[in-house]
N, C-alpha and C positions, 0 to 999 in steps of 0.2 A: 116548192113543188106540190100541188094536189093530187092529195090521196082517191085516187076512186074504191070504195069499200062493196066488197058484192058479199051480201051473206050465201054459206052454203048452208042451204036448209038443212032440217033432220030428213026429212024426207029422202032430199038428195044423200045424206049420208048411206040411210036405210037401201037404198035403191044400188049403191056406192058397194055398200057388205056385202049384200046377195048378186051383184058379178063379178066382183073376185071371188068369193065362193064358186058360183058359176063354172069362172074361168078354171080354177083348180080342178073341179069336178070332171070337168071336160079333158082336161090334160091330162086324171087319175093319178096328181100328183096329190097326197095328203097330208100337213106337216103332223110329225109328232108334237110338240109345241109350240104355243106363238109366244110372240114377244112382245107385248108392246112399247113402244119408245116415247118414251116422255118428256112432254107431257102431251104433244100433239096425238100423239097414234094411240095413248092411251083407250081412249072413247070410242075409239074403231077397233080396237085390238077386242075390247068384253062385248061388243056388241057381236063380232065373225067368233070368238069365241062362245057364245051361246047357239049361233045359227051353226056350228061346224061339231059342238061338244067336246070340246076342246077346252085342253088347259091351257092355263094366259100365267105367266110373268112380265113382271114389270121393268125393267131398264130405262137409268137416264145419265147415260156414259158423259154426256156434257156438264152435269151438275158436278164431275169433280167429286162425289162423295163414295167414297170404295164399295160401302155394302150394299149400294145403288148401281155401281160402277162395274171396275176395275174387277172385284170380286165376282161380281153375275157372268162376266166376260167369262173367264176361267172355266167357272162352270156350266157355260153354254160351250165351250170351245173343246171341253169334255164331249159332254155329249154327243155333239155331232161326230167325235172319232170314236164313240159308242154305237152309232150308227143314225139318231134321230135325224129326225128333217125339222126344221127350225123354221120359222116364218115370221118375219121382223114385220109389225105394222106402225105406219106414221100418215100421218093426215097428208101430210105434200110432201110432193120431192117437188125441192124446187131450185137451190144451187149447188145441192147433192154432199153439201157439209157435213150431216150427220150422218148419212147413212155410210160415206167415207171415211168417216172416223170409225162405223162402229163395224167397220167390212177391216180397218189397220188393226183395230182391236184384237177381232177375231184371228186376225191371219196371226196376229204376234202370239197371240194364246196356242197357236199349232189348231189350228180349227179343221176341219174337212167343210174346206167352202164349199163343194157341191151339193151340200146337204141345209144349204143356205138358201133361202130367198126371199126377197121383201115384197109388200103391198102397201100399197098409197091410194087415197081417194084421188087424190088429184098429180100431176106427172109432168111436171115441166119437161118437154122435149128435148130443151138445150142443157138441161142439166151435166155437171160432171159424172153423175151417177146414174146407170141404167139401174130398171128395178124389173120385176118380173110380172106382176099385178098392177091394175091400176084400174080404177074406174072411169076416170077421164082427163086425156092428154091436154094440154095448155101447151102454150107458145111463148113464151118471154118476151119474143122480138115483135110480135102482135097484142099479147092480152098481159097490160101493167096492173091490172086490177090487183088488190089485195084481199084475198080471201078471206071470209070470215064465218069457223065453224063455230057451229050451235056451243062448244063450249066455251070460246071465245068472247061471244056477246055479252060476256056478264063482264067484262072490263071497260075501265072509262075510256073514253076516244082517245084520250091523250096517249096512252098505254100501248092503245092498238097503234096509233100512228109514230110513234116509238119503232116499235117493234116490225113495222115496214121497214122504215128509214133505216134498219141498220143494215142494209146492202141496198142501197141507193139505186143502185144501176139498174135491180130486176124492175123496176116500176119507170125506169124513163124512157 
């Protein structure tokens, strides 16, 4: 199968943080903390965290590693029954795997999900996961491209096209 590779510029990312910001603004929703999810949403999470002045934690519930994990879950799941508004960021939702894992997380932890909401640069439509932000919606069943954000580009092609093919179907 050929991979088509589309870089998302910095530009576009930059362009990407100030309307989800935007969009918040507009709604007069504010979170108390972001999140960013790792490693994709990291780079968008301290980017909306400087333009919002906002504090940033880090989570990477897939690594499997608790004080990364399992433990940050706990104590976000606190919080929002403290009353915080949380705001999860990740570079794509795209077959909505992590963001469902870290919405099971939450709920098992006793979370107050309304006090939850995610931002993505980019939004697969067919997703199993709705999100709340988003810079710009994609189609699965239209656009196979694999995206590739500025942090990304520093990996060998091999790597990247790896890391497509491990769900085959969003790209055929």
């Amino acid at each position: 199968m050929e991979i088509t590779f589309t870089p998302f510029t910095h530009a576009e990312m930059v362009e990407g943080i100030q309307a989800v910001a935007a969009a918040m603004d507009a709604e007069g929703w504010r979170p108390s903390l972001l999140v960013g999810v790792g490693r994709g949403g990291l780079t968008p999470a301290v980017y909306l965290s400087h333009r919002m002045g906002l504090q940033l934690v880090s989570i990477d519930h897939s690594a499997k590693i608790a004080p990364f994990g399992q433990e940050l879950v706990s104590v976000l799941a606190q919080r929002t029954r403290d009353g915080d508004h949380l705001l999860f960021v990740e570079d794509i939702n795209d077959s909505g795997k992590t963001i469902g894992e870290i919405r099971t997380a939450l709920a098992g932890e006793g979370a107050d999900m309304s006090q939850i909401r995610f931002a993505v640069l980019l939004n697969n439509t067919r997703s199993s996961q709705g999100i709340d932000y988003r810079f710009r919606d994609i189609d699965r069943a239209v656009t196979k491209d694999w995206f590739i954000f500025p942090w990304e580009a520093m990996a060998p092609d091999s790597v990247l096209a790896a890391e497509a093919m491990e769900v085959p179907e969003r790209l055929a």
